[in-house]
VOGU-3710 file (C-alpha; in Angstrom, 3 decimals, decimal comma):
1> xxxxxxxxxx> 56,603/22,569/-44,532  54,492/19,680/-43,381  52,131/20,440/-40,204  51,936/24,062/-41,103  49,081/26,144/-41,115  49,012/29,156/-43,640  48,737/32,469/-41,120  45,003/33,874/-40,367  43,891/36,320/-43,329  44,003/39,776/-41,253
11> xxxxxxxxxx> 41,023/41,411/-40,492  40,380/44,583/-42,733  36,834/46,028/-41,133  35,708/47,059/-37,312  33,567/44,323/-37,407  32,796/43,682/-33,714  33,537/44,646/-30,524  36,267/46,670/-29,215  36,654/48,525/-25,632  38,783/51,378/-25,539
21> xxxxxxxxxx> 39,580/55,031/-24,574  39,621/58,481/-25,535  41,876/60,867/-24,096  40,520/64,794/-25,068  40,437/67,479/-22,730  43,488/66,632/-20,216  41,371/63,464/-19,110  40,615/59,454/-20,342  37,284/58,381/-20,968  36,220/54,457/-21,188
31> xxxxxxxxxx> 34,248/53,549/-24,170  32,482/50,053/-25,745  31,543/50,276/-29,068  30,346/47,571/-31,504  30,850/47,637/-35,542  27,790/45,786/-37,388  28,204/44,402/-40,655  25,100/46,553/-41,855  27,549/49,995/-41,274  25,987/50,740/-37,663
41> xxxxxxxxxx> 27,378/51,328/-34,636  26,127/51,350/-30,902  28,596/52,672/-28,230  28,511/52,775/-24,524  30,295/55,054/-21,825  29,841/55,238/-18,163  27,720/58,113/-18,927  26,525/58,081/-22,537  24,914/55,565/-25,192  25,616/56,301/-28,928
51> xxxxxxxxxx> 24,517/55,065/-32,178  25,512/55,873/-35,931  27,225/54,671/-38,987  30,648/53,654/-40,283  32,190/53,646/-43,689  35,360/51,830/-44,666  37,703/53,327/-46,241  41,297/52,029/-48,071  44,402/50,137/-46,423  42,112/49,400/-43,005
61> xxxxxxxxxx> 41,073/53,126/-42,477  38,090/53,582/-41,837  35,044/56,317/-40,434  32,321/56,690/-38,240  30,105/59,598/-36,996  27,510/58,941/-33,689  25,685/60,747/-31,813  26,061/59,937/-27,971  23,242/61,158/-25,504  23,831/61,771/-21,681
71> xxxxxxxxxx> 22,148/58,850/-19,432  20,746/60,293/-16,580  23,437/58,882/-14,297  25,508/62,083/-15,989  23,534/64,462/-13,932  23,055/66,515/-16,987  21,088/66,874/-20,679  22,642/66,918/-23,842  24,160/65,007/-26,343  27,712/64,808/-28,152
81> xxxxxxxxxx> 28,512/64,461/-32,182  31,311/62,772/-32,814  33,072/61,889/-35,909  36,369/59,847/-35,676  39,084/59,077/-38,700  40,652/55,658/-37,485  42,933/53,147/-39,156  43,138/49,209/-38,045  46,796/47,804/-36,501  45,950/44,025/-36,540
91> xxxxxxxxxx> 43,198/43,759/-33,426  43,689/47,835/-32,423  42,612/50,559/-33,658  43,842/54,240/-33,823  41,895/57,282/-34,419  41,209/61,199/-34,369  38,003/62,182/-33,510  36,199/65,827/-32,804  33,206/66,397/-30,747  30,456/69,077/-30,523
101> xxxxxxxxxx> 28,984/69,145/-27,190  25,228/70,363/-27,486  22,079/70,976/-25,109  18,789/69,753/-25,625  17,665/72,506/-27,658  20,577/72,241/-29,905  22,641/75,223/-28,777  26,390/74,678/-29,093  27,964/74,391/-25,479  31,734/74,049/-27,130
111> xxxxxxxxxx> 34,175/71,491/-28,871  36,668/69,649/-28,268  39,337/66,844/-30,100  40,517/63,898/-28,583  42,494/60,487/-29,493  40,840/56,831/-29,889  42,579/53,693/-28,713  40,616/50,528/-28,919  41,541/46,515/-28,521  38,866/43,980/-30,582
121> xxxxxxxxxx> 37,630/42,213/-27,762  34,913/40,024/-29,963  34,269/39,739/-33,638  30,800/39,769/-34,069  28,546/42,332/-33,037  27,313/43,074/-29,097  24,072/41,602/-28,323  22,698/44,731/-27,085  23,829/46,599/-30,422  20,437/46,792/-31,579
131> xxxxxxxxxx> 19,575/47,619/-27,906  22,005/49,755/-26,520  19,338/53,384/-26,677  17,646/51,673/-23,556  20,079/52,943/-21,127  19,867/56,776/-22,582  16,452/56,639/-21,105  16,847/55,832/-17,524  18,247/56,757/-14,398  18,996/53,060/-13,245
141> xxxxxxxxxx> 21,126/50,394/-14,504  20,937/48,968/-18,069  22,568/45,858/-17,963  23,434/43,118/-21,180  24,802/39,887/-20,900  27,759/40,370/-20,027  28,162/43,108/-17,798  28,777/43,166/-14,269  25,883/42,432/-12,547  23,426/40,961/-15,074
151> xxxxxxxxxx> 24,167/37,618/-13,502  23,372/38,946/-10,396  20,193/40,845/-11,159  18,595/37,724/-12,987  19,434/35,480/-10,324  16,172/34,896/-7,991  15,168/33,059/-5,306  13,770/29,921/-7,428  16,678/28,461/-9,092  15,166/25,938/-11,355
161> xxxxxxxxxx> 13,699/28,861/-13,580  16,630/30,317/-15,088  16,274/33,927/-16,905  18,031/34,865/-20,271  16,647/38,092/-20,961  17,980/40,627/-23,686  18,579/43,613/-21,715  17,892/43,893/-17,773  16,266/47,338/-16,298  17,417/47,842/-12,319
171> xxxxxxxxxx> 14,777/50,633/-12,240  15,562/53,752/-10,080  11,915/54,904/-9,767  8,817/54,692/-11,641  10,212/56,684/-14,693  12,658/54,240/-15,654  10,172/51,225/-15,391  7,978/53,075/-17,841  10,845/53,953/-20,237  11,354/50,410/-19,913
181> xxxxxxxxxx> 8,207/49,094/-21,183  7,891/51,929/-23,942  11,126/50,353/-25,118  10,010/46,517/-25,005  7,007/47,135/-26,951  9,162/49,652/-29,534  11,587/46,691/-29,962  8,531/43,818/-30,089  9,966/42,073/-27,202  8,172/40,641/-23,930
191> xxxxxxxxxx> 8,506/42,470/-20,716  9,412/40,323/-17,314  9,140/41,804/-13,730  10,734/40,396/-10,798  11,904/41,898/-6,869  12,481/38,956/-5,423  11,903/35,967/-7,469  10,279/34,083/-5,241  7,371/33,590/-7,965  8,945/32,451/-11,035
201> xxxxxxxxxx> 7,180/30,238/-13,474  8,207/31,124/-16,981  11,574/31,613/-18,062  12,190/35,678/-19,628  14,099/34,600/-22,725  14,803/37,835/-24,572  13,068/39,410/-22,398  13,043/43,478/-21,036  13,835/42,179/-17,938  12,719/44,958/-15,140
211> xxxxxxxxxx> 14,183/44,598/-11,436  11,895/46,414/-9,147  13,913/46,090/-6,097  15,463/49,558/-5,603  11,389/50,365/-5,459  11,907/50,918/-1,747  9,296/53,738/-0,742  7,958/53,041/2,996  6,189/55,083/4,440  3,468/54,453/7,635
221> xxxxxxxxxx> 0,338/56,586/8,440  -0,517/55,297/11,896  -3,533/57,707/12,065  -5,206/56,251/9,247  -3,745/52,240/9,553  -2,275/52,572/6,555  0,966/51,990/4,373  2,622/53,182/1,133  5,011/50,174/0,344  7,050/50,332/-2,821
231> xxxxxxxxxx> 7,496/47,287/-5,249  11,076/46,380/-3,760  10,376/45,718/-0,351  9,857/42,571/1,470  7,432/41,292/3,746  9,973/41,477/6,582  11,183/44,974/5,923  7,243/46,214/6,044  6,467/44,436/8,897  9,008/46,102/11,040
241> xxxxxxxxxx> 8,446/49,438/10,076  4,394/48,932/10,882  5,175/46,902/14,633  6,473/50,457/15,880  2,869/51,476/15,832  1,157/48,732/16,574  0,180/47,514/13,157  0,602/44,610/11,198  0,322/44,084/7,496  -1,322/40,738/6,085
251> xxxxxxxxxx> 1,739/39,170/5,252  2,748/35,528/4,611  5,124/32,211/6,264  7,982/33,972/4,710  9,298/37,843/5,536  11,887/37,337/2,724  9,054/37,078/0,408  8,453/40,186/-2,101  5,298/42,352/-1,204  4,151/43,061/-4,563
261> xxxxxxxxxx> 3,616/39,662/-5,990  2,102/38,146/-2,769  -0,757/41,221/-3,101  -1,314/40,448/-6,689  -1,578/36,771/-6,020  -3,736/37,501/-3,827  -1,656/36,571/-1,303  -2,731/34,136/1,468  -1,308/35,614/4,634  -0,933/33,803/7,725
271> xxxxxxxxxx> -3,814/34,873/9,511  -6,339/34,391/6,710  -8,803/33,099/8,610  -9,097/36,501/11,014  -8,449/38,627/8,178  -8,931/37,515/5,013  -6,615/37,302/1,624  -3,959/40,013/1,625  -5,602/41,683/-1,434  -8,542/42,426/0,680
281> xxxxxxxxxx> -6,441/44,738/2,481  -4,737/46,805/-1,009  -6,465/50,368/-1,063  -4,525/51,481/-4,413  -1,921/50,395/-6,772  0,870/52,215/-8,917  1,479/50,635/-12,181  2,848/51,230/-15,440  0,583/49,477/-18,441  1,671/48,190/-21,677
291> xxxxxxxxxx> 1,225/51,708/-23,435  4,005/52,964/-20,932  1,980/55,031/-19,122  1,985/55,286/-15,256  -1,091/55,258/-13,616  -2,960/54,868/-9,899  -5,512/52,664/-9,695  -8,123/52,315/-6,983  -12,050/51,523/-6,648  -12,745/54,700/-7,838
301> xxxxxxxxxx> -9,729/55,409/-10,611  -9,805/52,418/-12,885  -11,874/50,158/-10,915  -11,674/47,109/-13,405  -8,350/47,171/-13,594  -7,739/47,629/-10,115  -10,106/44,974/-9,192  -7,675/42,358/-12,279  -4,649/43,407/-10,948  -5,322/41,793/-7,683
311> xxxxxxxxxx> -4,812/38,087/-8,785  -3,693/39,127/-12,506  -0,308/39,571/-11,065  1,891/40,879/-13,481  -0,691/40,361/-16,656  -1,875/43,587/-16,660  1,571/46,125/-15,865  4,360/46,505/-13,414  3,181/47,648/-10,103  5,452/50,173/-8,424
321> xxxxxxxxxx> 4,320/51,134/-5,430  0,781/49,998/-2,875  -1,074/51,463/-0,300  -2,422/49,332/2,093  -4,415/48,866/5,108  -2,813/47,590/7,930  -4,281/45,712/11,535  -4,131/46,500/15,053  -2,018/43,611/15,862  1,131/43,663/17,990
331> xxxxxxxxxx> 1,446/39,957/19,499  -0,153/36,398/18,185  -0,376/32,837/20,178  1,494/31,226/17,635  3,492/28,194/17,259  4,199/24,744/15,826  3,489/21,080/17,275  5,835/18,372/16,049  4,298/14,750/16,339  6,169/11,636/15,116
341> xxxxxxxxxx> 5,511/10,092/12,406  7,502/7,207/11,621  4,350/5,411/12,426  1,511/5,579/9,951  -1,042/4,933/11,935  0,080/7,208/14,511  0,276/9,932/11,600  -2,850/9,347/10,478  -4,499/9,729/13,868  -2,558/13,048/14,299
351> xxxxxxxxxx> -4,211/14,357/11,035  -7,484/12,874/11,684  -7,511/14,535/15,006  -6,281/17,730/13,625  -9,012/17,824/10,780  -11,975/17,385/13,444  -10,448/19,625/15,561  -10,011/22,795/12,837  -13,543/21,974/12,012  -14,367/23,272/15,360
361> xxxxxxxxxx> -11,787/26,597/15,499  -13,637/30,093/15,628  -11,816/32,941/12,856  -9,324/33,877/15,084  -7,575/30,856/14,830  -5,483/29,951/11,796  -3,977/26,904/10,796  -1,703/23,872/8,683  -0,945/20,458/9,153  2,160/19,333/6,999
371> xxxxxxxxxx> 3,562/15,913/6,580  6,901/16,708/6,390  9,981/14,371/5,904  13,600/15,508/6,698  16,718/14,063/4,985  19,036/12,335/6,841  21,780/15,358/5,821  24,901/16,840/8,033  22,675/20,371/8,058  19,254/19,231/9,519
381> xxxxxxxxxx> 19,810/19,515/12,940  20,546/16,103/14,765  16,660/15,134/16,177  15,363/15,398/12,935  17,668/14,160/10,702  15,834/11,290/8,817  13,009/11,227/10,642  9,389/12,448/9,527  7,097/14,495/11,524  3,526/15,504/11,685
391> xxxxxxxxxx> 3,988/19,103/12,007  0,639/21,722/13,116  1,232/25,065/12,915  -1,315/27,181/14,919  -1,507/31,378/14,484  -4,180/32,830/16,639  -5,270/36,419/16,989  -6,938/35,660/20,421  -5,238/36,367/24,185  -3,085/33,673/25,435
401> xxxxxxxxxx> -5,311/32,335/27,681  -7,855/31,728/25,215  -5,355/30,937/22,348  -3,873/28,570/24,744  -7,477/26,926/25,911  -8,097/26,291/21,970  -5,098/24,556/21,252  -5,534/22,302/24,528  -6,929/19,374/22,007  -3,797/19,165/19,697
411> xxxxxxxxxx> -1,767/19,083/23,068  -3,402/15,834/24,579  -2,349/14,271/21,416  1,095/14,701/23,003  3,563/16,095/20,628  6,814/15,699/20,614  7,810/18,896/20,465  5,498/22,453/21,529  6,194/25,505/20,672  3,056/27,695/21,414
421> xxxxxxxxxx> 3,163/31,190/23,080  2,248/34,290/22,708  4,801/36,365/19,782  5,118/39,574/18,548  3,873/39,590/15,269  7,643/40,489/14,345  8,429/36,697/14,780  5,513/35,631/13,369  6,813/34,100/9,726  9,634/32,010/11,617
431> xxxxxxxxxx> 7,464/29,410/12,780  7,671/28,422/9,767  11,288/27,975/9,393  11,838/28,583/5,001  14,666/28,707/3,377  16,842/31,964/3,424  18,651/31,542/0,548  17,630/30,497/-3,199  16,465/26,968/-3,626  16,059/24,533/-6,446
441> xxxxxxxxxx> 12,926/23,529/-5,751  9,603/22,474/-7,867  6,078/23,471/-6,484  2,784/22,172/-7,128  -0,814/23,275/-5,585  -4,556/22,566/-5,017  -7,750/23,088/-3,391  -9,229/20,561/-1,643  -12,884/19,886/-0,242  -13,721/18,365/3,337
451> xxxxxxxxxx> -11,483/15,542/3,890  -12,475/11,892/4,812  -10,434/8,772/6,364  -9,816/7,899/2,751  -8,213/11,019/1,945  -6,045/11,160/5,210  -4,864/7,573/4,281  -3,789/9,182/0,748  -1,903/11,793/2,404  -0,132/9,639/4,654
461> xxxxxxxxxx> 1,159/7,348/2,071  2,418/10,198/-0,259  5,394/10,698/2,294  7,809/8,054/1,731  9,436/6,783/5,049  12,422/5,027/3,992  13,801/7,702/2,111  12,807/10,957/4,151  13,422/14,009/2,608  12,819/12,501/-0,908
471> xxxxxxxxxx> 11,237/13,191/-3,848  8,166/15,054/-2,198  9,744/15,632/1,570  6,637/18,015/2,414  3,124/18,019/2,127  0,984/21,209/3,722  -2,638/21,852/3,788  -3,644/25,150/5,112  -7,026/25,421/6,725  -9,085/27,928/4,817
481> xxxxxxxxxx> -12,840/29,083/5,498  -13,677/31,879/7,707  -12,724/35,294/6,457  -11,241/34,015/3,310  -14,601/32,580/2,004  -16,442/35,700/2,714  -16,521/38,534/-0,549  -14,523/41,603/0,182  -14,972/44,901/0,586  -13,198/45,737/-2,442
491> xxxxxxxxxx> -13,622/42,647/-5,066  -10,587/41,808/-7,049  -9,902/38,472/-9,520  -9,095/36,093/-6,220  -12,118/33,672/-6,073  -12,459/29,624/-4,610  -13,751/31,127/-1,481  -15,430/27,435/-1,226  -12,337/25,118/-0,566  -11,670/23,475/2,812
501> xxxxxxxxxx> -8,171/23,148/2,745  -5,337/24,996/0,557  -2,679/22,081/-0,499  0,963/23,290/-1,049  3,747/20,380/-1,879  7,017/20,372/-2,833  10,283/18,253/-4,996  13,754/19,335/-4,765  14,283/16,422/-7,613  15,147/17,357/-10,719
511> xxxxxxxxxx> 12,346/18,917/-13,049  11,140/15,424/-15,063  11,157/13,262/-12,023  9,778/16,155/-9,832  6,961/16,684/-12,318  6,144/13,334/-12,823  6,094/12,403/-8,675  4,219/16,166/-8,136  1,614/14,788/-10,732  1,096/11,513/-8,977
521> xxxxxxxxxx> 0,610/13,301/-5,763  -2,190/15,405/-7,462  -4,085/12,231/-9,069  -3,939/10,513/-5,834  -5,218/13,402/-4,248  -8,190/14,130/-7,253  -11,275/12,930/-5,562  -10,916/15,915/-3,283  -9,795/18,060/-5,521  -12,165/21,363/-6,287
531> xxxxxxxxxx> -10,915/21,680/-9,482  -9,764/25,371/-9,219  -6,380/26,913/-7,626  -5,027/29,943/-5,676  -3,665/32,523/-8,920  -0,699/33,137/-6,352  0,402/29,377/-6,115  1,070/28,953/-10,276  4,382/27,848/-10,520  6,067/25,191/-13,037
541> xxxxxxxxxx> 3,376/23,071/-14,865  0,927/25,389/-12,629  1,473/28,113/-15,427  0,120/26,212/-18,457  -2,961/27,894/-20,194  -5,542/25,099/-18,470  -3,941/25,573/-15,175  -4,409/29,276/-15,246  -8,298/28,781/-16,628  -8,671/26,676/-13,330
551> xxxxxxxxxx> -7,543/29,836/-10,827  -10,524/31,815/-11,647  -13,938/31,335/-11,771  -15,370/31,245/-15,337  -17,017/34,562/-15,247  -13,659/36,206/-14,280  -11,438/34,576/-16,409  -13,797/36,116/-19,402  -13,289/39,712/-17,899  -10,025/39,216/-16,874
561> xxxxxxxxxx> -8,981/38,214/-20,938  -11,140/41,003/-21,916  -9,414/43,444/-19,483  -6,270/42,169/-21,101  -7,326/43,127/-24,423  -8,377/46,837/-23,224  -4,524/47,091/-21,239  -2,398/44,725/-23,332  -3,552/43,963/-26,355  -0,553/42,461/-27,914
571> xxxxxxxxxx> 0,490/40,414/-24,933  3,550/42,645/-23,819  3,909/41,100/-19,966  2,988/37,414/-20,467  6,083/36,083/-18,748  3,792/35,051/-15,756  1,127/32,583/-15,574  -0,315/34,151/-18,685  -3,828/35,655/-19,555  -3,953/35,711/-23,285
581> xxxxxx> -5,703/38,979/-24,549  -9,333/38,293/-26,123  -12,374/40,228/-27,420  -15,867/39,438/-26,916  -16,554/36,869/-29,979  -12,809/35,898/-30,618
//
C-alpha cells in the first residue's frame, strides 16, 4: 500500500548495550553489559567490572565468557568466570550462564548457575567499553557519561569551562588517585584534577577526570602551628578547625575556595603583605606523579619538585594531602569602605588618595581598591542597585587602636559606607562578599608597576557608568610589596616579587565579547603593565602557552619545563595552564 514503510530488518547480534539481571543463588543481581562489534564485551555490576568475548552463533543464539573482578566497594578479593548460552527475542535477551567464584590466588571458592534477562537499551557500544577495568581498581566511584552523578561531579564552580571527560575518578584516598593515573597513561589519555573548580582554564575533553574532594584529612598540631589538610577541603572548612587554637592559615577573599590549588598557585592570601604568599607557608606535599607513584615531597625529599609544585599547580601530579604552617592570629581590623562613584572625578580622587595613602602603610596592613559597578537587578540589594562604588578593602594584623589610627586617612575621605572593626579571622573572607554558588564568569589578570594620574584616569574610565554592572562590572588592584616581595624561606616557582599592584577584573558577558572587552582593558592598562602574572590567576586566554611563559621568570620557566620532562615526560596532566615537557637543547 501507498505510505507504507517495509518493517525494520530485526536485529540478529548483541551489538550494544543492554541492562539486565541475573537471578542465581535465591537472589537478583543488576548488570550493564555492552556487545562490541570486534567480539568484546565490558560489563558492570554494583560490585564487579568484567571484560571478555562473544561469539554468535545460529537463529540469534549466541555466547560469551568474562571474567568479572570484585571492585573494592565489594569488601572482598576475587574474581568470577562466567560463561552464558543466550538467544535474542527482538530487543531481549535470554540466557543460562554458570559461574566459578575464585580468590586471588586462584583457589576455587564454589559455583553456582543462574538465569540472564536483559533489555537493549542502545545499539552501539558504551563509551566506557574500552574503559570499563578503571573501576576494578578503586575504592571510589567510577563514573561514565551517563551515570548518575557524572553530571554532578564535572560540574564546578566556573561555569563557562565545561568538562567532557571519558571516565570521572571520585577518589576515596590516595590509592585510587594513583590507580587513576596508572590507568590514564595505560589508555594514552590526559589526566584532569579538580576539588572545587574554582580554577578552571582548559576544558578535560576525554579526559581521566579525578575529583579530589572526598580528600578530607584535617588534622591540627597546635604545639607545632601546624596542619595536615587533605586535597578536598576548603579554605573555610580549614580555617575553622585552626581558630579553636588560635591559628590561622594563609588563606584567600573566598573560604569556598579549594585549598590545594590556591597553595599551588601560590596563592595570594589576604594578608600577604604581613605574611607573605600562601606557598611560603607549605612544609610538604602528597602527590601522585605521572608514573603513578605516590610520593611526599618536602625541602629535603624531592626538593625540585617540591619547590615546582608550588606555582606548577597541577603540571607536575595530583596533590593529595599538605602540611602547613599556620599563624598566631585569632582577630584582624578588617573591613571595607564604600565611596560613590557616579562621579568621575570624585572616583578618581578616591583612588588617587588611596594609592598615596598604601604607599605609606607598614606590613601589617593589607589592602584593594576595586572599581566596582552593580547592575541595576531585583537581587542586588536596593542602595546599590545601579549604582557604582569605589570600594577599599583594608585587612590589618595590628590592634584596633592602631589598625583604626591607620585607616583614619581613607575615613576623612568620607565614605559612604564603613565597615572597619576588629573580626575574628573566622569572618575574615566575607568582606569580600563572592559568590556562593557557580558563576559564568570570564577572568583576566596583571601586574602592574607604581601608578600615576594617567593610569588612575585609565582605570576610571574602564567602568562604564551608564550601564553598571556591564561588560567589566569590577576592577580590583590588590596592593602587593612587603612580605610578598621578600624570597622565602622555602623557594618554590612563585616569582614577580617586584609589582606594585596585583590587577584582577572580571566579564560575566559571553566568552567573544568578554574576551574582546577583557583585552581592551589590558591594552589600556599596558604602560603599567610588568609584563609577567601571578601562575594562580591563569584562567581563559590566561592559559595560552605565552601567557604561561609570562608567570615565571625566565630562569624558572627553563627548570620548571625541564622538571616536567624528569616527572612527565609525555605531558600526562596538561589540562591546566600547561608547562610543555623539554630537555636541555630541545
Amino acid at each position: 500500500m501507498a505510505g507504507t514503510h517495509p518493517a525494520p530488518e530485526p536485529v540478529h547480534t548483541p551489538v550494544g548495550v543492554w541492562t539486565g539481571s541475573v537471578r542465581h543463588d535465591e537472589r537478583t543481581d543488576p548488570y550493564v553489559i555492552s556487545f562490541a562489534p570486534d567480539g568484546t564485551i565490558a560489563l558492570r555490576t554494583p560490585v564487579t567490572v568484567g571484560t571478555g568475548t562473544w561469539t554468535e552463533g545460529e537463529a540469534g543464539r549466541f555466547s560469551y565468557e568474562l571474567t568479572e573482578t570484585f571492585t573494592p566497594a565489594a569488601g572482598h578479593p576475587g574474581r568470577l568466570e562466567v560463561h552464558v548460552e543466550a538467544h535474542l527475542r527482538g530487543d531481549t535477551h535470554e540466557g543460562i550462564g554458570a559461574a566459578r567464584i575464585l580468590t586471588p590466588d586462584d583457589v576455587l571458592v564454589r559455583t553456582t548457575r543462574g538465569e540472564f534477562a536483559g533489555a537493549r537499551v542502545a545499539a552501539e557500544p558504551a563509551g566506557w567499553h574500552h574503559l570499563v577495568t578503571l573501576g576494578a581498581t578503586i575504592r571510589g566511584r567510577a563514573l561514565h557519561p551517563g551515570d548518575d552523578g557524572f553530571e554532578e561531579a564535572t560540574s564546578g564552580w566556573l561555569l563557562d569551562v565545561a568538562h567532557r571527560p571519558a571516565a570521572v575518578v571520585v577518589a576515596a584516598d590516595a590509592d585510587d588517585v594513583a590507580a587513576a593515573v596508572r590507568f590514564a597513561a595505560a589508555e594514552n589519555r590526559p589526566v584532569a584534577v579538580e576539588s572545587t573548580g574554582h580554577g578552571r582554564s582548559v576544558p578535560a575533553d576525554g579526559a581521566v577526570f579525578v575529583s579530589t574532594g572526598e580528600l578530607r584529612e584535617l588534622s591540627v598540631d597546635p604545639r607545632a602551628g601546624t596542619a595536615r589538610v587533605g586535597a578536598g577541603l576548603r579554605w573555610g572548612e580549614v580555617v575553622a578547625a585552626t581558630a579553636a587554637h588560635g591559628l590561622a592559615p594563609l588563606c584567600g577573599s573566598s573560604a569556598d575556595v579549594g585549598v590545594m590549588g590556591f597553595l599551588t598557585g601560590g596563592g595570594l592570601p589576604l594578608t600577604c603583605r604581613t605574611h607573605g604568599f600562601a606557598a611560603d607557608r607549605v612544609r610538604s606535599l602528597d602527590l601522585v606523579t605521572a608514573d603513578g607513584r605516590a610520593r611526599t615531597v618536602s625541602p629535603t625529599r624531592e626538593p625540585d619538585l617540591f619547590w615546582a609544585v608550588r606555582g606548577g599547580k597541577s603540571n607536575f601530579g595530583v596533590v593529595t594531602a599538605a602540611e602547613i604552617d599556620l599563624v598566631p592570629l585569632r582577630s584582624v581590623y578588617a573591613g571595607e569602605l564604600y565611596y560613590p562613584g557616579e562621579d568621575p572625578a570624585h572616583a578618581a580622587h578616591v583612588v588617587r588618595s588611596y594609592l598615596a595613602w598604601a604607599k605609606d602603610q607598614p606590613d601589617e596592613m593589607s589592602s584593594s581598591v576595586t572599581l566596582l559597578g552593580f547592575p541595576d537587578e531585583p537581587q542586588v540589594a536596593e542602595e546599590y542597585r545601579g549604582r557604582s562604588f569605589v570600594l577599599v578593602h583594608v585587612v590589618c594584623t595590628l590592634d584596633e587602636e592602631r589598625g583604626g589610627r591607620l585607616v583614619e586617612p581613607l575615613r576623612a575621605l568620607a565614605p559612604e559606607r564603613d565597615t572597619c572593626a576588629t573580626l575574628p579571622y573566622t569572618r575574615l573572607s566575607g568582606i569580600h562578599h563572592g559568590p556562593r554558588h557557580p558563576v559564568h564568569v570570564h577572568f583576566r589578570s596583571a601586574l602592574l608597576g607604581e601608578l600615576d594620574d594617567t593610569a588612575v584616569e585609565t582605570l576610571v574610565s574602564l567602568i562604564d557608568r551608564e550601564r553598571p554592572g556591564g561588560p567589566v562590572p569590577g576592577i580590583e588592584l590588590r596592593h602587593l610589596g612587603g612580605a610578598v616581595s621578600r624570597p622565602p624561606e622555602r623557594p618554590h616557582a612563585v616569582g614577580a616579587r617586584d609589582a606594585a599592584f596585583h590587577l584582577w577584573t572580571r566579564s560575566p558577558a559571553p566568552a567573544e565579547e568578554a574576551r574582546r572587552t577583557l583585552d581592551e582593558v589590558l591594552e589600556r592598562l599596558r604602560p603599567w603593565d610588568t609584563g609577567e602574572l601571578l601562575p594562580g590567576f591563569l584562567f581563559d586566554h590566561d592559559s595560552g602557552p605565552e601567557r604561561v611563559r609570562r608567570a615565571y621568570a625566565e630562569p624558572d620557566h627553563r627548570r620548571l619545563t625541564r622538571l616536567k620532562a624528569v616527572y612527565d615526560p609525555h605531558n600526562l596532566f596538561r589540562i591546566n595552564h600547561n608547562i610543555p615537557p623539554v630537555l636541555d637543547g630541545a
